[in-house]
Structures are given as C-alpha cells and as structure tokens.
N, C-alpha and C positions, 0 to 999 in steps of 0.2 A: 580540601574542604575543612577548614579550622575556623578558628575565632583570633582575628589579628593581634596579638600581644600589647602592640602599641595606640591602636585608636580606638580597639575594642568594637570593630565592626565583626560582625558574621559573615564567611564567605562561603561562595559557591560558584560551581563553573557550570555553563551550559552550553553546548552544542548542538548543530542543527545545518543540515546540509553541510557548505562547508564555512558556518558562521561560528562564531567561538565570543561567548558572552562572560567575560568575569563581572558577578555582582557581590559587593557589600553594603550589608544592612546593620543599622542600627536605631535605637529606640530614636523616636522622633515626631515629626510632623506630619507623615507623610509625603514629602518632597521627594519626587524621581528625578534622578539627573540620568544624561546617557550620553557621553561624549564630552562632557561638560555643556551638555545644552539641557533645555527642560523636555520632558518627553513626550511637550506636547508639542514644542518646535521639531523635533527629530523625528517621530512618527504621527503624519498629519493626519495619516487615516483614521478614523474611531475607531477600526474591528482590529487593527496590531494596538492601541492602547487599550483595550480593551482584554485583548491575550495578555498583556505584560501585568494588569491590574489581575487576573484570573486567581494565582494562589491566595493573592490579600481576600479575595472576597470568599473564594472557597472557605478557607478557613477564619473570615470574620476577623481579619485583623487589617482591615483597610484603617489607611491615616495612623498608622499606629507605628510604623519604620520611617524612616528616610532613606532611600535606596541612591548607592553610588554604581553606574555600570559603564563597564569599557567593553565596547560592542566592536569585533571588525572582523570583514570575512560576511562571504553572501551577497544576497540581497534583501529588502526591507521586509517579508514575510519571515525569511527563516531568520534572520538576526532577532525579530521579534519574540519568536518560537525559541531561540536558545535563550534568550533573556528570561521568558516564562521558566523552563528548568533549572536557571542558574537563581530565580528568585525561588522554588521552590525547595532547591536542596540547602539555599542557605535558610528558610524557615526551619528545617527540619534541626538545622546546628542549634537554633534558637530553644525549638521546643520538640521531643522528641514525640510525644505523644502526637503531633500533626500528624504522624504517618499515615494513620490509616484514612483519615479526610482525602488528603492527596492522593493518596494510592488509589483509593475509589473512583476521584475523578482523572483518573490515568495523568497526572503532572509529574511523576515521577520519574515515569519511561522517556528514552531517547528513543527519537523516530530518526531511526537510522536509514531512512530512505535516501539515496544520493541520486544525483544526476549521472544517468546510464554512458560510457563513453560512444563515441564515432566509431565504426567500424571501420579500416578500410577498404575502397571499393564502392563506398556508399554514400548517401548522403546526410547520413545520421547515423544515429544509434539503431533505428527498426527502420527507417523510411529507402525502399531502393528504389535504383533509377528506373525508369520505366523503361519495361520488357519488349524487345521488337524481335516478332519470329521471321519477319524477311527485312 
C-alpha cells in the first residue's frame, strides 16, 4: 500500500473470502471503474454499490476520487466486500487522520471468514448422511 510514483494514484489491496480487490484512487470525479466497466454495469445490485460507495460516505468524500479496481477471485458479495477495504485502506494512504472515522465503522478489519472445507465421508463441511440403526 503506497502511492504509484508514475500516475500518482493511492493504492490499496483488499481481501475477502477468497476475492482479492487492488484499488487505485485519485483526485477526480468520482468515477468507479472495476474491471474496466462502470460499477454500475458490474455490480447490478444497489446493496454491493452501495458497500463499495461505504468509505466515500463515511468519511464524506463522496465524488471527490475517481476509483480504478481490478477485482478477481470469489463471488459478487465478497469481491464487493474486499473492494470496500481495498477503498478504505487506500483512503487512509490519502489522509491519515481518516483512521479513526473508519475504524469506528469497522472498514478497516478483514473479515477473515472462509468457506469451511468437505470433510471426508460426508456430504459437506457439518452436513452427514443420514443415520440408519438397522
């Protein structure tokens, strides 16, 4: 997490499951790209644009970046979700006093929750086959 030498974006990485978000920001328009589409062709749902716009409004600098993000890995919640901490920790490259706004509304923490593996034997992680005593 640095600030790019040559384009002068602020970067940040975020993870989430097993989704992997690099985002750079810089001063702008607010225009989000994520894949090189717009982020409202890429996440059709309101509540994942709505997660990715989260830090901009927390801390009141909505429209105020132009965000570039290369998102892969997961699926369309958690890629959303690491997009949110990869925008958050590049804010913090931005302005360091954000911390405690953020931190307050937990954007900072990775939710290191994962998808539990198969056992085997079973037919899942916790689900077994059903039990016959004769």
């Amino acid at each position: 997490m640095a600030a790019d030498s040559i384009t002068g974006e602020l970067l940040g990485t975020g993870r989430r499951k097993s989704a992997t978000a690099r985002v750079r920001i810089k001063p702008g328009s607010g225009k989000i790209t994520v894949n090189r589409r717009t982020a409202e062709n890429y996440f059709p749902i309101d509540e994942h644009r709505r997660i990715i716009n989260e830090p901009f409004t927390v801390t009141e600098h909505a429209e105020k970046f132009d965000v570039r993000i290369n998102v892969n890995g997961g699926g369309i919640a958690g890629q959303a979700e690491a997009i949110r901490l990869g925008i958050s920790r590049a804010l913090l490259e931005y302005d360091a006093e954000l911390r405690g706004t953020l931190k307050a509304e937990g954007l900072l923490k990775r939710d290191s929750r994962v998808r539990e593996r198969k056992k085997p034997g079973q037919p899942g992680a916790r689900k077994h086959f059903q039990f016959s005593k004769r």
